[in-house]
Backbone bond lengths (Angstrom), bond angles and torsions (degrees), N, CA, C in turn:
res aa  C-N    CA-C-N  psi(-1)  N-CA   C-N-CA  omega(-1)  CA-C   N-CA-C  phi
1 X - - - 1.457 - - 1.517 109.90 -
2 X 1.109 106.71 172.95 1.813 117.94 -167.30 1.677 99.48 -128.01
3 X 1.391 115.63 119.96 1.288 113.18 161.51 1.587 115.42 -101.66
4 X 1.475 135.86 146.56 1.535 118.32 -152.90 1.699 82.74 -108.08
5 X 1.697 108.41 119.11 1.090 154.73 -160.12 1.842 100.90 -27.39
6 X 1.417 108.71 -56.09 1.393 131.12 -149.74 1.669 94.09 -87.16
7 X 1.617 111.77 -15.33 1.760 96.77 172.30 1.342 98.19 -95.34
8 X 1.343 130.93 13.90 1.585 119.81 173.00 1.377 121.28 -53.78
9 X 1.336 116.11 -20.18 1.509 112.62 -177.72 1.279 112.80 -83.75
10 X 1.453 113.79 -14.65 1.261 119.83 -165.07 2.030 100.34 -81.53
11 X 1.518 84.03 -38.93 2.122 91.12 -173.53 1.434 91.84 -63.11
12 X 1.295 124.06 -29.57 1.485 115.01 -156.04 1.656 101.25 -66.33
13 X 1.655 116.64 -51.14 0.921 129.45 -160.05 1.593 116.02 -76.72
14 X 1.142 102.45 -1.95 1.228 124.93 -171.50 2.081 122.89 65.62
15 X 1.280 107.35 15.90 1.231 105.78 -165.12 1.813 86.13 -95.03
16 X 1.024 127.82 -8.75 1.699 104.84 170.77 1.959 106.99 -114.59
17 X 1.077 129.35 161.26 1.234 153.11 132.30 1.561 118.07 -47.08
18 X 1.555 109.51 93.52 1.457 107.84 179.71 1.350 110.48 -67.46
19 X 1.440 125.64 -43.80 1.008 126.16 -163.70 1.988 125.15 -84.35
20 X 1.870 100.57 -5.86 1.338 112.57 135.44 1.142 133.93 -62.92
21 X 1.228 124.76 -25.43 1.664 139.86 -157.94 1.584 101.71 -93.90
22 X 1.630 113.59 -41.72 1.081 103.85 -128.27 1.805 103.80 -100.04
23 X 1.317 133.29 175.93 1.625 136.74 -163.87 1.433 98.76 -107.37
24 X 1.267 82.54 129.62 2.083 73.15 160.27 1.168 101.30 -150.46
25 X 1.713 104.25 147.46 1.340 128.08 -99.27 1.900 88.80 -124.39
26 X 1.030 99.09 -12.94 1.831 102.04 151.09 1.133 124.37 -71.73
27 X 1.966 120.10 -61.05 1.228 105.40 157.62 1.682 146.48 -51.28
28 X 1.473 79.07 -28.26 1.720 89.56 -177.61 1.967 90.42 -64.87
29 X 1.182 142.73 -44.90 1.153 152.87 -157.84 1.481 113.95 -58.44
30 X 1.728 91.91 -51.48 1.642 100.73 -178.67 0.925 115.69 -83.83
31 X 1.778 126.63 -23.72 1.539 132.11 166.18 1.804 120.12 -41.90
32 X 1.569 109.20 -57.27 0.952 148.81 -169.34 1.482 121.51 -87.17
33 X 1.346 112.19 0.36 1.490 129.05 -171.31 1.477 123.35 33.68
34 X 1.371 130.86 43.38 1.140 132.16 152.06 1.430 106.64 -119.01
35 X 1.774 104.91 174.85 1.383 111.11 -157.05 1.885 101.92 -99.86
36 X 1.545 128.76 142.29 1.489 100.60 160.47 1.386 81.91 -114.88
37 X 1.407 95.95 165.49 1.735 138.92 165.53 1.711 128.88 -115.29
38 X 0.928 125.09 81.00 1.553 106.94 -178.68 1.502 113.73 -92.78
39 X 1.226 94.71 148.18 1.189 151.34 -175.75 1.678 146.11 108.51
40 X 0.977 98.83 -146.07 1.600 98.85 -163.31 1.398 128.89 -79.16
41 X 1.225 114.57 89.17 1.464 125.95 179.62 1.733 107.58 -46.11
42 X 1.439 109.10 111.41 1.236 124.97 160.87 1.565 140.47 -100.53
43 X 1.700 105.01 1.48 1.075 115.18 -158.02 1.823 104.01 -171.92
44 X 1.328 111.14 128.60 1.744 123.17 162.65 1.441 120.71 -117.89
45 X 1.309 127.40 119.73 1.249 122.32 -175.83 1.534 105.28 -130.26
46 X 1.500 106.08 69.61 1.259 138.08 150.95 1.812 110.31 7.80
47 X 1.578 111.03 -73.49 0.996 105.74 178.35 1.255 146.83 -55.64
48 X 1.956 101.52 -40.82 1.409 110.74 172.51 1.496 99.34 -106.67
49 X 1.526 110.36 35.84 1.499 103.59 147.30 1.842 104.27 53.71
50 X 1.262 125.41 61.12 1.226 127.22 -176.85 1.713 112.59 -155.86
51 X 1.023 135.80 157.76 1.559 124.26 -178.74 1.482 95.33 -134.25
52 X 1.177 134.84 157.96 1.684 153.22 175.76 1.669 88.22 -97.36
53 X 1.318 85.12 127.52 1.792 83.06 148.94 1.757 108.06 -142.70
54 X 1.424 116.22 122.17 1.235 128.95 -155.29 1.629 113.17 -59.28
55 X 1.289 121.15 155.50 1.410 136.00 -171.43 2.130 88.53 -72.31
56 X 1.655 80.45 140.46 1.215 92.78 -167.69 1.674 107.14 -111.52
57 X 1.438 127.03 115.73 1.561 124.44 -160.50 1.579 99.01 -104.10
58 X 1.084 131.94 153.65 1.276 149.32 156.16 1.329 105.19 -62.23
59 X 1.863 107.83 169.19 1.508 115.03 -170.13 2.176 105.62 -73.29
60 X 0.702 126.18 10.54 1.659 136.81 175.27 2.003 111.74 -90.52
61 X 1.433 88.41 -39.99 1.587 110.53 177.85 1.552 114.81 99.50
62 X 1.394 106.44 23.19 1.529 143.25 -172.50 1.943 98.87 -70.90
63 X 1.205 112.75 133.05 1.406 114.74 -178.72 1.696 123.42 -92.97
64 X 1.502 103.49 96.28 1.996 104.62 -146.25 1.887 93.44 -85.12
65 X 1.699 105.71 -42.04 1.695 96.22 -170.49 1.663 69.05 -132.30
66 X 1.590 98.56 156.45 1.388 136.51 -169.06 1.143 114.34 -106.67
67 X 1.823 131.84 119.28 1.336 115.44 -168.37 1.190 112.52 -54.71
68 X 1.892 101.04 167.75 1.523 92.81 -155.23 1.360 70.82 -160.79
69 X 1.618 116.00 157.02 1.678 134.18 -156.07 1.760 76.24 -141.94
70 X 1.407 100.56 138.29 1.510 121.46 -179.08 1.487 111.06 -137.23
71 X 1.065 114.34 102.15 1.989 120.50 157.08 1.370 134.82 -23.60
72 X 1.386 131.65 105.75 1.605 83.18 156.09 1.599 91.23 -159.60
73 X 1.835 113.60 177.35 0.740 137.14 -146.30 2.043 97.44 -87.54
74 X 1.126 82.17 -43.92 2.135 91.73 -160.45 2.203 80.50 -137.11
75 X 2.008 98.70 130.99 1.625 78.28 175.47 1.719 72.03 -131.12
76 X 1.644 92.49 160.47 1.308 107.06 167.38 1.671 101.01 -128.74
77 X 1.553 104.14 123.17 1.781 104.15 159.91 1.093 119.25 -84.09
78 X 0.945 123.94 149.56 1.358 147.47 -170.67 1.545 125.23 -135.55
79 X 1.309 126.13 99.66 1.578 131.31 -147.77 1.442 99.74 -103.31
80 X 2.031 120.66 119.12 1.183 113.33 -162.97 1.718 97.78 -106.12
81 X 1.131 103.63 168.15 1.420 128.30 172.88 1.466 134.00 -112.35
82 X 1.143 103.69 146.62 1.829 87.31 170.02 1.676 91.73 -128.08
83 X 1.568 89.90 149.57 1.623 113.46 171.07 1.228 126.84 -75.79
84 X 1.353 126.77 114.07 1.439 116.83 170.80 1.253 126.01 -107.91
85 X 1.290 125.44 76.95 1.466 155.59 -146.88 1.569 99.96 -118.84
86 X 1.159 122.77 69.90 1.217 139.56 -178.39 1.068 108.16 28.59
């Protein structure tokens, strides 16, 4: 999910509900008819137009989803963040 940056002080302080506020990014996806994917892009292969996104392990180091190479027509990156809001 996406909290919009500038009410962060507000989650911090506790006077808002992040999880009222906040987007998530499946619905926003299916609303909007494109696809999201999370996780961790490990790989672009430009030519055949495809991106890697790396096998994703649990806290053991256990292998839960299997890398996996995804297609597509039009890609948009999208560079995530984490909040450090005390």
């Amino acid at each position: 999910t996406h909290v919009w940056k500038p009410l962060l002080h507000e989650v911090a302080s506790g006077s808002l509900d992040a999880n009222a506020n906040e987007i998530n990014y499946r619905a926003h996806a299916r609303k909007h008819h494109y696809e999201f994917q999370l996780g961790r892009m490990s790989g672009l292969d430009r030519q055949a137009r495809e991106i890697v996104i790396a096998a994703f392990r649990d806290d053991d180091g256990a292998e839960v989803v299997p890398e996996r190479r995804i297609s597509y027509d039009t890609l948009v990156l999208a560079v995530g963040s984490t909040a450090n809001d005390f």
